[in-house]
N, C-alpha and C positions, 0 to 999 in steps of 0.2 A: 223391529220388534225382537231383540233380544237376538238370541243365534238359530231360532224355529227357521223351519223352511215356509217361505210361501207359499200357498198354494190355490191355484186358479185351477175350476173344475173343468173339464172338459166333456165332452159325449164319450170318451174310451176311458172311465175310471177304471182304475183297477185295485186291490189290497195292496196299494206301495204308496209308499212317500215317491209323490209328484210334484214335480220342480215346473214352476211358471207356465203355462199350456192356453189353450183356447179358451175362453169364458163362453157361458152356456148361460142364457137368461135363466131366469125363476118363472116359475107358471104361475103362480100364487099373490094373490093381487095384498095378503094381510104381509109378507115375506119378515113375518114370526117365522115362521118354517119353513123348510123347502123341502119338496120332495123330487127328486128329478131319478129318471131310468140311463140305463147304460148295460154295455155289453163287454165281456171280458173279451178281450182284443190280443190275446198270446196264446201262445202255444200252449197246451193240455197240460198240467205239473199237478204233481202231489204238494200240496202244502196244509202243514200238521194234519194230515188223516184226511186231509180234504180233497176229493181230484176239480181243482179249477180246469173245465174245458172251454174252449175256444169258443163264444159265445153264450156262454152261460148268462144269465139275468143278474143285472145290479139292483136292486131298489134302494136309492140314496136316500137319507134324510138330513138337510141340515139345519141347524137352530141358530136364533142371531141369539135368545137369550139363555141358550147350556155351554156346556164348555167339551161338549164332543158331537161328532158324528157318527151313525148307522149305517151300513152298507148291508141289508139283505142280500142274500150268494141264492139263486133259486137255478135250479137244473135246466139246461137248455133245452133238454125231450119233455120232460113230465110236471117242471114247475116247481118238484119240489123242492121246500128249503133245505141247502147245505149245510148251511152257517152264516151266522152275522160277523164282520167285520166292525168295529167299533174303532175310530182314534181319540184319541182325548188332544184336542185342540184349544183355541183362543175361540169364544164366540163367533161362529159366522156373522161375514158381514155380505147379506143380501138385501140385492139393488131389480131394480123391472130388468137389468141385461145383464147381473152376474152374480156368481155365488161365488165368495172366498172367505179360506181361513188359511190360519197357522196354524201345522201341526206341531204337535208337543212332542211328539217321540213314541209316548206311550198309547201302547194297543191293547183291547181286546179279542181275543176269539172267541166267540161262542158258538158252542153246539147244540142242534135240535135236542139230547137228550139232556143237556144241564152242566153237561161237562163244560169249561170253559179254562183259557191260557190269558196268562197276563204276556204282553210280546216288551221286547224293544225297553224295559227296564234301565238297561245300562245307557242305552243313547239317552233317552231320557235325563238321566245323573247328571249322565256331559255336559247338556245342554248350562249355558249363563242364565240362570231364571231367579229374577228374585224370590224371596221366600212365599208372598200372597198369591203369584201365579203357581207358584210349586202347590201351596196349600190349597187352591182351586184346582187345581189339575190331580190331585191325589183325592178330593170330593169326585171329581166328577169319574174317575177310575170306580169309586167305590158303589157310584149310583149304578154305573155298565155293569157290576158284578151283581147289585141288588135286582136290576132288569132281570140280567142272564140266571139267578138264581131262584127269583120265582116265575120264570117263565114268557116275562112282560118282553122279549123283546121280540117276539112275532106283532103282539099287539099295537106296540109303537111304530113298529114300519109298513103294517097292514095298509 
């Protein structure tokens, strides 16, 4: 599929482009969506304003029919939400024993108060993509910013 990285979910997801790993069935008998948990598995880091600690909450969402995934970041003491991670991908392809996509390059971040970062722009450009995925992949960029900017993306990964 073009020069995107594979990628196989595993239980220790974390905000990075993940190269081939463990598959993690789907809990979801309709596997339209998936929603699967995980725990940030590194060391404590500041990333963009964010402090990722060692065990923080993931709540993943992935779609077989959008062109991105959801990653809720919720606080390891108190729950609350950090930030969403958002990639813009090829539609998940989920099965009863695994969740996989290909990531496109391109990220978002968003924050609890509206603020949000486009990431990874340039790797994106890099990428070999013909024009229809390019033009799918910049929709679905613009849908994570529509979420992120009225508020909808607590409610999607709720």
């Amino acid at each position: 599929m073009n020069d995107a990285a594979k990628i196989l979910i595993s239980s220790n997801s974390t905000p990075s482009t993940k190269r081939p790993g463990a598959m993690r069935p789907c809990p979801r008998a309709d596997r339209a969506q998936c929603p699967d948990r995980s725990s940030f598995n590194r060391s404590d880091f500041l990333f963009h304003e964010i402090l990722l600690r060692e065990n923080d909450r993931f709540v993943e969402r992935y779609y077989a029919d959008r062109w991105y995934n959801i990653f809720a970041i919720h606080d390891k003491d108190d729950d609350r939400i950090k930030g969403w991670y958002c990639n813009v991908t090829y539609p998940a392809e989920i099965t009863a024993d695994r969740v996989s996509y290909v990531d496109l390059a391109l990220d978002l971040l968003a924050y609890p108060d509206g603020r949000y970062l486009v990431l990874d722009e340039d790797e994106f450009s890099e990428l070999k993509l013909d024009q229809e995925t390019i033009k799918n992949a910049r929709q679905a960029l613009d849908q994570l910013i529509q979420l992120a900017e009225n508020g909808d993306l607590a409610r999607v990964t709720g």
